[in-house]
VOGU-3710 file (C-alpha; in Angstrom, 3 decimals, decimal comma):
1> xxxxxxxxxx> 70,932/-10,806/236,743  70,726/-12,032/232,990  73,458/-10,864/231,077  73,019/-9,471/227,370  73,850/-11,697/224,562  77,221/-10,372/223,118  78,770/-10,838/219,781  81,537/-13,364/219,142  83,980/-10,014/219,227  82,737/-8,470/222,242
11> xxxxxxxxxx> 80,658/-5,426/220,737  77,198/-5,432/222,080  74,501/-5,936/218,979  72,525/-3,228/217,657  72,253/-0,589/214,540  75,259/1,089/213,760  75,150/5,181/213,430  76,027/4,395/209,388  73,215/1,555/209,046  70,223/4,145/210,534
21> xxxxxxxxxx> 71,413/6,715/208,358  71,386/4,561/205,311  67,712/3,597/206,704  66,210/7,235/206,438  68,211/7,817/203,321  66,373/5,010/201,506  62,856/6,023/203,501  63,658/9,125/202,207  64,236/8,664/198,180  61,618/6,534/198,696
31> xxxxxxxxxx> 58,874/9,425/199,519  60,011/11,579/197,104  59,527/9,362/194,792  55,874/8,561/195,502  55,438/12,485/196,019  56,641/12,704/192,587  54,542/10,202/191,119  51,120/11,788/192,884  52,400/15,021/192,053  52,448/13,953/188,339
41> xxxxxxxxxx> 49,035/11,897/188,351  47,624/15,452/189,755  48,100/17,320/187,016  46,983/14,651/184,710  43,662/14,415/186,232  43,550/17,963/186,228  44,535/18,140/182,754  41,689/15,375/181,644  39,271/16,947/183,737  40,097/20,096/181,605
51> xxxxxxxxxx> 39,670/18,467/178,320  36,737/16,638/179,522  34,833/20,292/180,417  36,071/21,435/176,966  34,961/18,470/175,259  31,140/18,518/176,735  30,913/21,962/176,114  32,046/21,534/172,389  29,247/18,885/172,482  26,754/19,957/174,063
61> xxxxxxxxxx> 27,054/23,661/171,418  27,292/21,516/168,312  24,021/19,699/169,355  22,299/23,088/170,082  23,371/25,083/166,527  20,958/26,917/165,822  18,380/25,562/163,088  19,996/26,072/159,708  17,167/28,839/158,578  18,384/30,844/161,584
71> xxxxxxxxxx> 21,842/29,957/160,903  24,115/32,442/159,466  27,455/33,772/158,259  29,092/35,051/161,037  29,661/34,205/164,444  28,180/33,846/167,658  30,021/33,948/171,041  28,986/32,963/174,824  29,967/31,064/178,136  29,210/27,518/178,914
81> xxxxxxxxxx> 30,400/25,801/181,646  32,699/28,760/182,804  34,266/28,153/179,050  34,098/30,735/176,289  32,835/29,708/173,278  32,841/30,916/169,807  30,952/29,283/166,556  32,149/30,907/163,202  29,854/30,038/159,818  31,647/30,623/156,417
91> xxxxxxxxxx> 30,830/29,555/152,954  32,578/25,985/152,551  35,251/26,971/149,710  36,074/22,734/149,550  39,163/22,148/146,735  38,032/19,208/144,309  34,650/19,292/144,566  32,547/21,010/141,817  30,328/24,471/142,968  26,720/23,400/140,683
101> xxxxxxxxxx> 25,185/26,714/140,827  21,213/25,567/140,049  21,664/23,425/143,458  19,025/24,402/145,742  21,545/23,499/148,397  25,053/25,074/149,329  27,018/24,294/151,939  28,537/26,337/155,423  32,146/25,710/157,422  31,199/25,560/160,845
111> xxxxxxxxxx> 33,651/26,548/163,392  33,576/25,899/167,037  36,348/27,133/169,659  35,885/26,787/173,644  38,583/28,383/175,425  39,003/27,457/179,178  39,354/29,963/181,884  43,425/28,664/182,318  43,386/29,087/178,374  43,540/25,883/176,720
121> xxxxxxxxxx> 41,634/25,853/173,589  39,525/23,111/171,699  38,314/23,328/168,138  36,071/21,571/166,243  35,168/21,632/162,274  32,377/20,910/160,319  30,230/21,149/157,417  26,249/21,509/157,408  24,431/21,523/154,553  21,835/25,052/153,950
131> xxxxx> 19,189/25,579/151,435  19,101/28,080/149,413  16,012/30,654/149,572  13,698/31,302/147,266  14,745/34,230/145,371
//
């Protein structure tokens, strides 16, 4: 019968109780620490796939404004997207640039907010151009 190969000080080889433990401790940090890191790219998906709903409804309202005869002050609210949405028209009150009052033109501060159901909030800003009517 072979005999098992021994060590030059007579101790049989093999894992000591200290080297296994060491093992699962290092298997161990290292799992949490790739939890961690998918943990973290989770919510940063989630977070772009957030702004990303946010940002095409933002879009897809500022391409859809009304035309600018049916366009006026005051807003207008709705859902898009399962997003709330708000647009808000004001008279543009710019500082620096002259108000000529025989303009047949004037121009309107367009405000658009979409709100998310977890409540994150975009907003957008702009100016359009309106004609004035015939008075």
């Amino acid at each position: 019968m072979p005999r098992a190969p021994r060590s030059s000080d007579g101790v049989t080889a093999g894992f000591t109780l200290i080297e296994v433990l060491i093992a699962l401790a290092v298997a161990t940090i290292s799992l949490v620490a790739i939890g961690s890191v998918m943990a973290t790219t989770t919510r940063g998906v989630r977070s772009l796939e957030q702004h990303v709903s946010l940002m095409e409804s933002a879009r897809t309202i500022a391409t859809n404004l009304p035309p600018r005869a049916q366009l006026s002050l005051g807003s207008l609210t709705g859902d898009m997207y399962g997003n709330r949405w708000r647009i808000d028209v004001s008279p543009f009150l710019g500082s620096g640039i002259p108000l000529v009052a025989d303009s047949p033109w004037f121009s309107q501060t367009i405000r658009i907010r979409v709100q998310s159901p977890s409540g994150a909030i975009l907003g957008l800003e702009t100016i359009r151009l309106q004609r004035r009517r015939a008075e």
